[in-house]
C-alpha positions, 0 to 999 in steps of 0.5 A: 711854626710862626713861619708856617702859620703866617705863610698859610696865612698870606696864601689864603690872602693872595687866593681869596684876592684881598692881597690884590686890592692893596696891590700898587698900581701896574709898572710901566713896563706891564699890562692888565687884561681882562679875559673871559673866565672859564666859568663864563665860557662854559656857561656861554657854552652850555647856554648856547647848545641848550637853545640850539638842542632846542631849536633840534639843531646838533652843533659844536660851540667854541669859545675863545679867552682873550688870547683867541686860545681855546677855552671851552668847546663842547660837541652835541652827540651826532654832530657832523665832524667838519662843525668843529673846525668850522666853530673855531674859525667862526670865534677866531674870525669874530674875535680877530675882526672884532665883529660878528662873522655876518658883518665880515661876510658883508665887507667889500670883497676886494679888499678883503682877498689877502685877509681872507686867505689867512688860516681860521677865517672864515665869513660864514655867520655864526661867530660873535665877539665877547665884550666886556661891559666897558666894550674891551674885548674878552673873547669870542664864541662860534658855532657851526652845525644849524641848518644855516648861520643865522641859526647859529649865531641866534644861538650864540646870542642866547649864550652871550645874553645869559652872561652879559650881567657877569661881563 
């Protein structure tokens, strides 16, 4: 009974976090990262398609962790289907590039032509890494389906201007 007690007791420790303030410090051999949480993300998310509803834009939004897996994608009823592909490239190219979309579309072409045959990128505004307060990046958001990237990406924006207190 003492051992169960005690077991449930060190897991309500490990869950709530106070167990990692006391952790020793990380061992040569591994790495700490910091991602964007799911929470995060799908706030990023829905604070994003709120202002493009707004604006009377139907778009799909996706949002990358720190790993450029997916986390959230959310696709407004009646969006065209081709918007999905192209939110993910966007947050892909934004994450990979560690700058916004616009900015790749802007660097000098000829030495970009390899780079941009590669799968998932694309120059097309509208995608925007996610940084942490200290500038490490945590992720990336896209989304595709405004009359225009710079439609997108102000709608990204909005997202990430809501979350930014929490990075």
């Amino acid at each position: 009974m003492q051992t169960t007690t005690t077991s449930l007791i060190l897991a309500a420790a490990l869950t709530s976090g106070c167990a990692i303030a006391q952790a020793p410090p990380a061992a040569a051999g591994l790495m700490t990262e910091r991602s964007i949480s799911l929470a995060a993300a799908m706030e990023l998310a829905t604070a994003s398609l709120e202002r493009c509803r707004a604006d009377g834009y139907k778009v799909t939004i996706t949002v990358l962790n720190r790993h450029a897996r997916t986390a959230v994608v959310l696709s407004d009823d009646g969006v065209n289907p081709h918007t999905i592909e192209n939110s993910m490239r966007k947050a892909y190219t934004a994450f990979t590039t560690r700058a916004s979309t616009l900015e790749m579309g802007k660097r000098a072409q000829p030495n970009l032509s390899g780079f941009m045959l590669l799968d998932r990128i694309t120059p097309i505004e509208g995608g925007l890494p996610i940084f942490a307060a200290n500038k490490e990046l945590v992720g990336a958001i896209g989304i595709s389906g405004a009359p225009g990237g710079e439609k997108d990406a102000a709608c990204a924006q909005t997202g990430l201007d809501k979350i930014a207190r929490s990075l």
